[in-house]
C-alpha positions as CSV (number, residue, x, y, z in Angstrom):
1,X,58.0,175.1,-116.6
2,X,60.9,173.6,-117.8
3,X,62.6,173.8,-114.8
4,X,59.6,171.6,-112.2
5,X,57.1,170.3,-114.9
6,X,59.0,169.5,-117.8
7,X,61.4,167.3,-115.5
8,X,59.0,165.0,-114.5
9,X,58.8,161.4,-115.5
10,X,57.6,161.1,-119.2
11,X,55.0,158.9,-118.0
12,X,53.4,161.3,-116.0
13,X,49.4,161.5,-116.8
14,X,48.5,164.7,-117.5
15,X,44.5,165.6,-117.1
16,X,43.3,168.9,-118.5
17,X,41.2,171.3,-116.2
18,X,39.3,172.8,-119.7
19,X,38.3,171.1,-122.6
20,X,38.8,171.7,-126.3
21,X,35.8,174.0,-127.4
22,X,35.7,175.8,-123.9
23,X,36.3,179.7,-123.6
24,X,39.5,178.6,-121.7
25,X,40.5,175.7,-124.1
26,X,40.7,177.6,-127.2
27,X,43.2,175.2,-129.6
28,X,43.3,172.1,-126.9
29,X,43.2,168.8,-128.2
30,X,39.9,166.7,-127.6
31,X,41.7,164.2,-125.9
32,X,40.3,163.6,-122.3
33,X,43.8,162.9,-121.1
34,X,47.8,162.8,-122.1
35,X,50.9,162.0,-121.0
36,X,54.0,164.4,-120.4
37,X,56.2,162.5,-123.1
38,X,53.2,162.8,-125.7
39,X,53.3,166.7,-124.7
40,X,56.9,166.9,-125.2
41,X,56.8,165.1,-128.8
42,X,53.9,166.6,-130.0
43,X,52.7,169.7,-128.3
44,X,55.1,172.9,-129.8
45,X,54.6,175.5,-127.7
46,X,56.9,173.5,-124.9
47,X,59.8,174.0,-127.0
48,X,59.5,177.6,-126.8
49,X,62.2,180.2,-124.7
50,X,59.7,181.7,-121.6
51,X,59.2,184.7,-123.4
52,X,57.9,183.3,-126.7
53,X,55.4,180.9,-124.3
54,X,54.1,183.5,-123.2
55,X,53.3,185.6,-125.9
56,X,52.0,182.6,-127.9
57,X,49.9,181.5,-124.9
58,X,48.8,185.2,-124.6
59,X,47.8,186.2,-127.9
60,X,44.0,186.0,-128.3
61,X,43.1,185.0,-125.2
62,X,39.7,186.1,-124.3
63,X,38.6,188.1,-121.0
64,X,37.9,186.7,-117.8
65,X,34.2,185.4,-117.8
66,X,31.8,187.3,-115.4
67,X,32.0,186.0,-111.8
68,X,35.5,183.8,-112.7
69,X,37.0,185.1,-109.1
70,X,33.7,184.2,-107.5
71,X,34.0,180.6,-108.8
72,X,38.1,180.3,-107.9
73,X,37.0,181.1,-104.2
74,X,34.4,178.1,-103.8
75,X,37.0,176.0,-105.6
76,X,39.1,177.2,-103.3
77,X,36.8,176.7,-100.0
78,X,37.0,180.6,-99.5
79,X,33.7,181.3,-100.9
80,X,31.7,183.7,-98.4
């Protein structure tokens, strides 16, 4: 993360794939969009070591919803 994304130019538009109050967007903002230097200033979990982000990120996270891999395959153009 730090290494490819982080790097990036600060103006970098960033456009979430889940939205606050989704299953999968549990503590996102409600902004529909955001930029990588806005991230970096105000989002805290980017300032963590890899280990920490991943436990933070982790912690509570709910199952995968029924039929997930299903959906990832026609997103993917792999559906049957």
């Amino acid at each position: 993360m730090h290494e490819k994304l982080l790097s990036l130019p600060e103006t970098l538009e960033i456009l979430p794939a889940h939205f606050a109050g989704s299953a999968c967007g549990a503590g996102m903002s409600g902004k529909p969009s955001s930029t990588l230097a806005f991230e970096k200033r105000w989002n805290g979990v980017l300032s963590l070591s890899e280990d920490q982000f991943v436990r933070t990120i982790g912690e509570g996270m709910p199952p995968k919803p029924a039929g997930l891999e299903a959906i990832l395959r026609f997103n993917q153009g792999r559906a049957p």
